[in-house]
C-alpha positions in Angstrom: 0.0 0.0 0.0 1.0 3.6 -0.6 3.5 4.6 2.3 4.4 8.2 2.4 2.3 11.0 2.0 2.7 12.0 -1.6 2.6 8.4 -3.0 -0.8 8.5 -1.0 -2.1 11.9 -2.5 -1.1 10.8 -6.0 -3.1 7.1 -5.7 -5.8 9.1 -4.1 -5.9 11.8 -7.4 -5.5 9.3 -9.7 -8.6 7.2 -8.3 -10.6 10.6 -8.1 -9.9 11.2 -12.2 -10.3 7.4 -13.1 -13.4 6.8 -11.4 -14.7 9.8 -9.0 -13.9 7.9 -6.0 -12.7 10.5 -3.3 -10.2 9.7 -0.6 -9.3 6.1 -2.4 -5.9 4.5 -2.3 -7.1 1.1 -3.1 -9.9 -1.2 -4.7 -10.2 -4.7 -2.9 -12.4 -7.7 -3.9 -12.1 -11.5 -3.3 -12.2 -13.9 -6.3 -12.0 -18.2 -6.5 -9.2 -19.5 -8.0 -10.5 -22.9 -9.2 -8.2 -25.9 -8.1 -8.5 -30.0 -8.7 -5.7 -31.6 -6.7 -7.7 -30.4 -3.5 -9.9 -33.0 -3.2 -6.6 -35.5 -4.0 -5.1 -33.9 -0.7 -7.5 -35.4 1.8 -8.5 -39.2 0.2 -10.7 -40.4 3.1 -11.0 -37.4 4.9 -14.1 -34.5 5.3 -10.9 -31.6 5.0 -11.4 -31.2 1.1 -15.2 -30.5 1.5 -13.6 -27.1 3.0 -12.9 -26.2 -0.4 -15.8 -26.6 -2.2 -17.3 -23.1 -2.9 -21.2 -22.5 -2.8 -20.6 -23.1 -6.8 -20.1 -26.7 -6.0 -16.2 -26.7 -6.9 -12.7 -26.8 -5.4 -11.5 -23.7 -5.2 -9.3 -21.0 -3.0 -10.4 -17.8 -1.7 -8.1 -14.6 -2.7 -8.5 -11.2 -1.7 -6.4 -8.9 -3.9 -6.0 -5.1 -3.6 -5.4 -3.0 -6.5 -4.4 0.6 -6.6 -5.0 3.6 -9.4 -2.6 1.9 -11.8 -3.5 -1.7 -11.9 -1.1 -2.9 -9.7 -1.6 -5.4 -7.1 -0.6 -3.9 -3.6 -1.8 -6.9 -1.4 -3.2 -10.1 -1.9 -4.2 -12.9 0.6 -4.4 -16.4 -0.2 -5.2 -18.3 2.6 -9.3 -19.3 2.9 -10.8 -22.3 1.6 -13.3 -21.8 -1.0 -16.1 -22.4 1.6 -14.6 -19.4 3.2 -16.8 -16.3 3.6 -15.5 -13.1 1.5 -16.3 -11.0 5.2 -13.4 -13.2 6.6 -11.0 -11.3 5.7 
């Protein structure tokens, strides 16, 4: 994430001209990155049903940030796809 104060002013200006978000340094949203082996993992265990998303398939959930410029600042790759999107 943007650390000092101009590199914050500029991400927030460039968000106000891209979109006409005020006061924004960053644009966050959770996706499912679809997976197979997951289910391999846990042969004759209940673990791998963690994974499935409420699509029905094996997946994990990842919450990227991206700033003004379409660069990733943060991502987090750590829930199951059976994991809520407000867990993070």
């Amino acid at each position: 994430m943007p650390i000092s104060q101009q590199e914050i002013y500029s991400t927030k200006k460039k968000f106000l001209n891209l979109a006409r978000f005020p006061r924004v340094i960053g644009a966050i949203d959770c996706t499912h990155i679809k997976n197979n082996f997951t289910r391999f993992l846990f042969i004759g265990d209940n673990s791998a049903e963690n994974f499935r998303n409420r699509k029905r398939y094996f997946s994990l959930n990842v919450q990227v940030v991206g700033d003004s410029d379409l660069w990733i600042r943060d991502i987090v790759c750590r829930g199951p796809g059976s994991t809520h999107d407000q867990t993070y």
